[in-house]
mmCIF file as Biopython writes it, N, C-alpha, C and O atoms, coordinates in Angstrom:
data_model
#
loop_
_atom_site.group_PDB
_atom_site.id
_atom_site.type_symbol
_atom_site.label_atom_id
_atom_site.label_alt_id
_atom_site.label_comp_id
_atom_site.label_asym_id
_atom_site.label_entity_id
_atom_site.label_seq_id
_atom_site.pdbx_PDB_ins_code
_atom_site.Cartn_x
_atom_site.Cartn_y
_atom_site.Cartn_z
_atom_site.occupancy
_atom_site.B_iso_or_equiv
_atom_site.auth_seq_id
_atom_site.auth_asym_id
_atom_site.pdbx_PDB_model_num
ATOM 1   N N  . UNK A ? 1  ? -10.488 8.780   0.784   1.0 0.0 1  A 1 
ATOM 2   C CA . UNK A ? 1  ? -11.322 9.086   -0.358  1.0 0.0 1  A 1 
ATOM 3   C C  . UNK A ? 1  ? -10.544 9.955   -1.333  1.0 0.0 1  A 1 
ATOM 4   O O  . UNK A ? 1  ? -9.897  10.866  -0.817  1.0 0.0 1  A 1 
ATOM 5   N N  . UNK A ? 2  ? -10.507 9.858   -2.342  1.0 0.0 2  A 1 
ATOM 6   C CA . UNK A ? 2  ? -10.027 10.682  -3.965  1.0 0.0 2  A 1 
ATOM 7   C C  . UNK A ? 2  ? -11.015 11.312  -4.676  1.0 0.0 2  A 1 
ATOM 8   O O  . UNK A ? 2  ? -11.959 10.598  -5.013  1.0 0.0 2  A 1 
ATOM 9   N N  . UNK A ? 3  ? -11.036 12.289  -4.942  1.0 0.0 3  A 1 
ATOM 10  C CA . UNK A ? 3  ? -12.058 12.600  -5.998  1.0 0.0 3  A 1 
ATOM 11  C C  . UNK A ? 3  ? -11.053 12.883  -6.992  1.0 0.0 3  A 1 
ATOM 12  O O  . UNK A ? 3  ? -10.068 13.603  -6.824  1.0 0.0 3  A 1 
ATOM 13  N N  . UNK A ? 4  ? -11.423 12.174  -8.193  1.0 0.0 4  A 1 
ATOM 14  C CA . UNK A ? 4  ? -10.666 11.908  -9.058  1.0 0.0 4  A 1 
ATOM 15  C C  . UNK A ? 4  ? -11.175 13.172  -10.159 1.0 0.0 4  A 1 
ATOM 16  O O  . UNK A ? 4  ? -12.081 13.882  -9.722  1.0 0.0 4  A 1 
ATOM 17  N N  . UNK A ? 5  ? -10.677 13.479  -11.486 1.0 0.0 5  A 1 
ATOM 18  C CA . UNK A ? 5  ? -11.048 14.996  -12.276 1.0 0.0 5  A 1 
ATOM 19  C C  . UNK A ? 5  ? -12.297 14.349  -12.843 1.0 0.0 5  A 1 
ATOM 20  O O  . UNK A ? 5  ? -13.204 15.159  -12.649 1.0 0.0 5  A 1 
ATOM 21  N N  . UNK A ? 6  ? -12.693 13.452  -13.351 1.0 0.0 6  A 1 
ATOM 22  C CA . UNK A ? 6  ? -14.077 13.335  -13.857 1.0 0.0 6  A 1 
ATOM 23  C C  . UNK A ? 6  ? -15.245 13.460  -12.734 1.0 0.0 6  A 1 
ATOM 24  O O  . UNK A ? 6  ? -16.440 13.561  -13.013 1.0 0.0 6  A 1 
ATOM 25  N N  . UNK A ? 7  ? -14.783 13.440  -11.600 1.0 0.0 7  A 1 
ATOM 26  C CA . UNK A ? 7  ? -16.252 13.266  -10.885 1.0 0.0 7  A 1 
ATOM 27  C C  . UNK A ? 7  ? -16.170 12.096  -9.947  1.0 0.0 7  A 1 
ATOM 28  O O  . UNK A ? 7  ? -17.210 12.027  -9.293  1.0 0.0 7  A 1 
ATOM 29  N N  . UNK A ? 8  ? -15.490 11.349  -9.707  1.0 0.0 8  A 1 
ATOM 30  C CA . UNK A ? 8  ? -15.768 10.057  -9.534  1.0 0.0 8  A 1 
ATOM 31  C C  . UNK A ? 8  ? -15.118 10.168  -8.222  1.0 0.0 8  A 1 
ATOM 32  O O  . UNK A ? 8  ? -14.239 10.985  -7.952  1.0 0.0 8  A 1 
ATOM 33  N N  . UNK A ? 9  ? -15.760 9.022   -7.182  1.0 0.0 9  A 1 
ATOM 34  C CA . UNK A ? 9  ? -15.198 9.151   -5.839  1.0 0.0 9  A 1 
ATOM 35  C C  . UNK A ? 9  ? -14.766 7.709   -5.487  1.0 0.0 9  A 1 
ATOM 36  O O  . UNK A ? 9  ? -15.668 6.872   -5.495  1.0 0.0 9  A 1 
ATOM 37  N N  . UNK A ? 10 ? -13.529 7.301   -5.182  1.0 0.0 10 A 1 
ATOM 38  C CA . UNK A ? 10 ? -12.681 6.527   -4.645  1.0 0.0 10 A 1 
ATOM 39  C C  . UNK A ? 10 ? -12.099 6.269   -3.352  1.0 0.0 10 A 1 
ATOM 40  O O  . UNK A ? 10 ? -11.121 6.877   -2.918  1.0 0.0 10 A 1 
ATOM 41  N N  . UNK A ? 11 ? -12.712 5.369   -2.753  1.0 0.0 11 A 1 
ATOM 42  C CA . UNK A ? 11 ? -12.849 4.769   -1.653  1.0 0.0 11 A 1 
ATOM 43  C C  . UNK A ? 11 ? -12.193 3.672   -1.121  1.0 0.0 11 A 1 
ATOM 44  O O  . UNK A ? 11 ? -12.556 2.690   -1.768  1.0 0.0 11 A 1 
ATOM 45  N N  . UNK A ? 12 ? -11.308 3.318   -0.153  1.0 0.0 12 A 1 
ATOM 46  C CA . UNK A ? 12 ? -10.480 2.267   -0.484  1.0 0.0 12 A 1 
ATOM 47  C C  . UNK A ? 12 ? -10.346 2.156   1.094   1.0 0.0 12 A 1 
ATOM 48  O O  . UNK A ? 12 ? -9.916  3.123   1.724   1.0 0.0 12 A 1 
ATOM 49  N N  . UNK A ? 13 ? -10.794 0.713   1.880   1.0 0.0 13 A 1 
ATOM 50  C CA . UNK A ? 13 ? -10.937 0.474   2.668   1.0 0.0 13 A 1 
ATOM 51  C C  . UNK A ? 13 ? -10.047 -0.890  2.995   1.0 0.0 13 A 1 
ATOM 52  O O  . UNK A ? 13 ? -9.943  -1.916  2.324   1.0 0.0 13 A 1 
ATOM 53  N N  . UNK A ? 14 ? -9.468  -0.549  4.215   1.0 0.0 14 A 1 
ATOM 54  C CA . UNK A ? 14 ? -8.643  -2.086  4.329   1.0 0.0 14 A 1 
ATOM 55  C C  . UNK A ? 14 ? -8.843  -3.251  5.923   1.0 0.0 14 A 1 
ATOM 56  O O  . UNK A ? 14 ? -8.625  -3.000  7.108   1.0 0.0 14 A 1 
ATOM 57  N N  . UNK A ? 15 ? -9.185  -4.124  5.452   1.0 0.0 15 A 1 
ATOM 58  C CA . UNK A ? 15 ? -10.161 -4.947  6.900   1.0 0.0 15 A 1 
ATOM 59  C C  . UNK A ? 15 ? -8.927  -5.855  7.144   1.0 0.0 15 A 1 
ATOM 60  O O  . UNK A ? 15 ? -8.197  -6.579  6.468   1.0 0.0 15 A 1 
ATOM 61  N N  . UNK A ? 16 ? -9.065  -5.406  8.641   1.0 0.0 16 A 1 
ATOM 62  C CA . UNK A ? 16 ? -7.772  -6.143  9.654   1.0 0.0 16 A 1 
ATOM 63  C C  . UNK A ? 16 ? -8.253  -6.759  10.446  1.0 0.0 16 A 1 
ATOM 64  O O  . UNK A ? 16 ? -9.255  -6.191  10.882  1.0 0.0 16 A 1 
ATOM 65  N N  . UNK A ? 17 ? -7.975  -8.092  11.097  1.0 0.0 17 A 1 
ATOM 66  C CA . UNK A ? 17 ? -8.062  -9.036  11.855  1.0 0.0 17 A 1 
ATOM 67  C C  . UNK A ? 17 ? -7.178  -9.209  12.942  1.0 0.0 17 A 1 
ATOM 68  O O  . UNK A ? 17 ? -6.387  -10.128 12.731  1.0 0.0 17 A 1 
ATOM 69  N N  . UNK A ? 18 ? -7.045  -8.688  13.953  1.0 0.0 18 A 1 
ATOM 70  C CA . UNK A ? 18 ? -5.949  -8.961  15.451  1.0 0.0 18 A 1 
ATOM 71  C C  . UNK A ? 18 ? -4.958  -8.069  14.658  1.0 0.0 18 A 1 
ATOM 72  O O  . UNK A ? 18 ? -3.952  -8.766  14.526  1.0 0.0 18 A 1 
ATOM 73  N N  . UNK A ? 19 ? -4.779  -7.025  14.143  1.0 0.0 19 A 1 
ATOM 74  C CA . UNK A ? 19 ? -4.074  -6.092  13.803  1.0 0.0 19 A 1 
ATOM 75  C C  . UNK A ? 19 ? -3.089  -6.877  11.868  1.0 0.0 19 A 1 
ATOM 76  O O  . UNK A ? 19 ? -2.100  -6.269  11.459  1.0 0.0 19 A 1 
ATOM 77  N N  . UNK A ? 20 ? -3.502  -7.850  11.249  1.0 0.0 20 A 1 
ATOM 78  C CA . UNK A ? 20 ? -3.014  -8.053  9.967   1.0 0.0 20 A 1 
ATOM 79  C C  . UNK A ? 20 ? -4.301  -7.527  9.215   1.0 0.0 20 A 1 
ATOM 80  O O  . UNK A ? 20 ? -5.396  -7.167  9.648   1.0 0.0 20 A 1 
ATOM 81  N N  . UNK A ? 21 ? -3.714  -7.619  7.762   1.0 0.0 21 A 1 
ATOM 82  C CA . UNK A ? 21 ? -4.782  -6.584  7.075   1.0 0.0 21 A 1 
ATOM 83  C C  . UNK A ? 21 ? -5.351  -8.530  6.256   1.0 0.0 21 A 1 
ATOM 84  O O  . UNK A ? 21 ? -4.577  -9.448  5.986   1.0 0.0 21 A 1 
ATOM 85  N N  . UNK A ? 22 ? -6.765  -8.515  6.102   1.0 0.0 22 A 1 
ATOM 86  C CA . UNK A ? 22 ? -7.223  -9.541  5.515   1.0 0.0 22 A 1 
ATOM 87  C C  . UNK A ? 22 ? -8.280  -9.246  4.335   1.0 0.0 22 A 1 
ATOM 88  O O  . UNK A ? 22 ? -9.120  -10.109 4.082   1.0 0.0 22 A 1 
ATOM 89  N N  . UNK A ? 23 ? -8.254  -8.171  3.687   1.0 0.0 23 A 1 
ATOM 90  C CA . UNK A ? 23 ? -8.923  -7.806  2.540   1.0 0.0 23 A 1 
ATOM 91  C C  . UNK A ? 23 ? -9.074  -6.546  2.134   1.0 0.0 23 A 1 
ATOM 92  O O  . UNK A ? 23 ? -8.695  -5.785  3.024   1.0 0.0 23 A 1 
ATOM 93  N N  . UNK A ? 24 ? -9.446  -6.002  1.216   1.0 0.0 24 A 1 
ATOM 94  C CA . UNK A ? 24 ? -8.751  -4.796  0.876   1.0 0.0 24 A 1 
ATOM 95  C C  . UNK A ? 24 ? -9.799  -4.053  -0.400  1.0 0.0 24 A 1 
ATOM 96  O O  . UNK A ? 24 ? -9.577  -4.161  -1.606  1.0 0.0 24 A 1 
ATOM 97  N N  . UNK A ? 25 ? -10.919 -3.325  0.196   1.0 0.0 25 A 1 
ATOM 98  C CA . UNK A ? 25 ? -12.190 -3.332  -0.688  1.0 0.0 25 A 1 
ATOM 99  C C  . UNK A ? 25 ? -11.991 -1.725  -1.764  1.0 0.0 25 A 1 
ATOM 100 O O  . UNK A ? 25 ? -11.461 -0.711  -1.311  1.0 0.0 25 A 1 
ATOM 101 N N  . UNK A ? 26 ? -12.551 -1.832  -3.218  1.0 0.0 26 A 1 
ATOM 102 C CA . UNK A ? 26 ? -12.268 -0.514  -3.287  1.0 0.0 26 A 1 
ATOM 103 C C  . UNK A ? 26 ? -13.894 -0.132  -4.305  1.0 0.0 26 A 1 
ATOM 104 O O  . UNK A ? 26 ? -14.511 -0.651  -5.235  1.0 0.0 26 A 1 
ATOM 105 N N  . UNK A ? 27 ? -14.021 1.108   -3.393  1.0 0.0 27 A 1 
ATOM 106 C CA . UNK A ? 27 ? -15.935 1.352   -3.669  1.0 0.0 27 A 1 
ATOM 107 C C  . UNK A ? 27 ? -15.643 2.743   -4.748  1.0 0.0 27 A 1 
ATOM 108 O O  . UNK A ? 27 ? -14.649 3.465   -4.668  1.0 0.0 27 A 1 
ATOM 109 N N  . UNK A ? 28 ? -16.514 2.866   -5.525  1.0 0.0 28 A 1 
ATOM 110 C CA . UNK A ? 28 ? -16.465 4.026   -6.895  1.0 0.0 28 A 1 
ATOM 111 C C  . UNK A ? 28 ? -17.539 4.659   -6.891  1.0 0.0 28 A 1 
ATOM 112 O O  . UNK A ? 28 ? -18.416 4.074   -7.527  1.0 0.0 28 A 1 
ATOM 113 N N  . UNK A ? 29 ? -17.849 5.623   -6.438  1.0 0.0 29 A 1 
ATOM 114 C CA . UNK A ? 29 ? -19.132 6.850   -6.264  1.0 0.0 29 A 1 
ATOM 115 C C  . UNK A ? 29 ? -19.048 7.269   -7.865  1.0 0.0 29 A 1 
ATOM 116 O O  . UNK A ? 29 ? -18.184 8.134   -8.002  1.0 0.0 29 A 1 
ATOM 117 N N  . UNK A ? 30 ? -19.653 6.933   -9.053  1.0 0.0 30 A 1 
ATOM 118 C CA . UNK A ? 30 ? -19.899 8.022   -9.909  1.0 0.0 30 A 1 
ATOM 119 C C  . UNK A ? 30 ? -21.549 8.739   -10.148 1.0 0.0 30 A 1 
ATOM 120 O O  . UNK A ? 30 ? -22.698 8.304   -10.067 1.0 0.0 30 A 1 
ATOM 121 N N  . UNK A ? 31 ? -21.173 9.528   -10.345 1.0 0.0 31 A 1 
ATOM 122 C CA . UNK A ? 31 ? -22.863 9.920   -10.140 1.0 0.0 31 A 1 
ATOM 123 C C  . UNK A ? 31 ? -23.324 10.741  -11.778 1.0 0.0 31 A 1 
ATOM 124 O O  . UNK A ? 31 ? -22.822 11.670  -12.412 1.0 0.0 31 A 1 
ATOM 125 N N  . UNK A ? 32 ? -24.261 10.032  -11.956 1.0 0.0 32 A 1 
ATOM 126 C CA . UNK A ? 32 ? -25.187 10.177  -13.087 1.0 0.0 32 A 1 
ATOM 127 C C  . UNK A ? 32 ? -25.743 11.585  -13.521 1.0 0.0 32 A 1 
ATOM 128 O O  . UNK A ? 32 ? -25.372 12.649  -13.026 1.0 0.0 32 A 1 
ATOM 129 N N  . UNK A ? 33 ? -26.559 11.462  -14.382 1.0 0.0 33 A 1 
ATOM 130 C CA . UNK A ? 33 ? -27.018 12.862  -15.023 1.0 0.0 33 A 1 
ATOM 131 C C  . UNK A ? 33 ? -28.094 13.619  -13.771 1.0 0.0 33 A 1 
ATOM 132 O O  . UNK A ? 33 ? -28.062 14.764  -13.322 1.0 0.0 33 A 1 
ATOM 133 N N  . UNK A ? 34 ? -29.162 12.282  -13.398 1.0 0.0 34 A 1 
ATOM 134 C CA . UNK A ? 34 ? -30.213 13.041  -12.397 1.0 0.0 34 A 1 
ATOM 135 C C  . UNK A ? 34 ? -29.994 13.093  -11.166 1.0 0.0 34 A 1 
ATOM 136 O O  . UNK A ? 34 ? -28.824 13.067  -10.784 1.0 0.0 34 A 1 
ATOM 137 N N  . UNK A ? 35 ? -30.795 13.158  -10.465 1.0 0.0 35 A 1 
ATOM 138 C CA . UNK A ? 35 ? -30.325 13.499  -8.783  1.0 0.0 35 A 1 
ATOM 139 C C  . UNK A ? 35 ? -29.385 12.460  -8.223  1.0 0.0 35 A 1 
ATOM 140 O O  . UNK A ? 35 ? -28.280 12.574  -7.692  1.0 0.0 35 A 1 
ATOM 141 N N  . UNK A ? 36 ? -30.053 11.535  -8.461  1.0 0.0 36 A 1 
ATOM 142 C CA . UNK A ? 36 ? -29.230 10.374  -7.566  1.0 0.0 36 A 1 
ATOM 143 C C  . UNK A ? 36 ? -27.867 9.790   -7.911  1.0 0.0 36 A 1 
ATOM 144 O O  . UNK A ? 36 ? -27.610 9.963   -9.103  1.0 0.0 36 A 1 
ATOM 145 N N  . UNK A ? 37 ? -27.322 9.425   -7.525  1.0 0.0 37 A 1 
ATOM 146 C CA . UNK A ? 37 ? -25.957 8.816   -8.064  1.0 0.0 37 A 1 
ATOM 147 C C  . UNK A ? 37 ? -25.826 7.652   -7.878  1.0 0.0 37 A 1 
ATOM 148 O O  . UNK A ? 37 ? -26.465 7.238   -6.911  1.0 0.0 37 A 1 
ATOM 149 N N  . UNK A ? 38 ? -24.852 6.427   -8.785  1.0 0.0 38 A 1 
ATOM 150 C CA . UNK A ? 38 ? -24.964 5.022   -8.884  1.0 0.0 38 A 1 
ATOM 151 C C  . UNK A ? 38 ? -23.377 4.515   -8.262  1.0 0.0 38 A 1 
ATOM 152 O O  . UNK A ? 38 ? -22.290 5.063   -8.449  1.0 0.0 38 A 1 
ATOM 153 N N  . UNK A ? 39 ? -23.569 3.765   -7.782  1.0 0.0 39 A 1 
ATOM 154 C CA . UNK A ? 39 ? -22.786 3.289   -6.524  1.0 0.0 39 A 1 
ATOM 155 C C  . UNK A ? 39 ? -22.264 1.776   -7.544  1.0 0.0 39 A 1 
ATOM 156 O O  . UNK A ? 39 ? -22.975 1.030   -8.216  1.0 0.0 39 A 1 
ATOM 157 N N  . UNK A ? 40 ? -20.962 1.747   -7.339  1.0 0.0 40 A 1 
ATOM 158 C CA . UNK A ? 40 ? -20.087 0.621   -8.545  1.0 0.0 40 A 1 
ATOM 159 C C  . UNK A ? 40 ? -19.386 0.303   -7.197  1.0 0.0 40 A 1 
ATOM 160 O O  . UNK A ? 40 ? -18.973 1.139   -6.393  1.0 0.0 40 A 1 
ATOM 161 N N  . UNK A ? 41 ? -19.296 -1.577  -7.043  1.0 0.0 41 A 1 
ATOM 162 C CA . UNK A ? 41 ? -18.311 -1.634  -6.774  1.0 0.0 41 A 1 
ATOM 163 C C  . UNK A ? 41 ? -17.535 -2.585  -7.338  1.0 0.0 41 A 1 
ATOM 164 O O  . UNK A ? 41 ? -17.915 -3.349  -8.226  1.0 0.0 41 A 1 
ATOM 165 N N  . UNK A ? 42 ? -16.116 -2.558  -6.697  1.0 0.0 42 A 1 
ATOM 166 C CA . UNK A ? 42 ? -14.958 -3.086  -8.139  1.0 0.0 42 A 1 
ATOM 167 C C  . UNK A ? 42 ? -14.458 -4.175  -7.004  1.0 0.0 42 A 1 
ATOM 168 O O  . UNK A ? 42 ? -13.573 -4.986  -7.274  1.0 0.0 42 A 1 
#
């Protein structure tokens, strides 16, 4: 995970199969003005 200077959280996950890597996901936490925060993914 990164927390990057604006706020934003970076997530970067990598899915392996019998030990090779077969996809490679990357999730973006930024969170909004009110309580909750909005979940992006790229």
């Amino acid at each position: 995970m990164v927390l990057r200077s604006d706020g934003m959280v970076l997530n970067t996950v990598i899915v392996t199969k019998f030990g090779l890597p077969v996809a490679r996901t990357v999730v973006a936490f930024e969170k909004t003005g009110g309580a909750k925060g909005k979940v992006r993914s790229r």
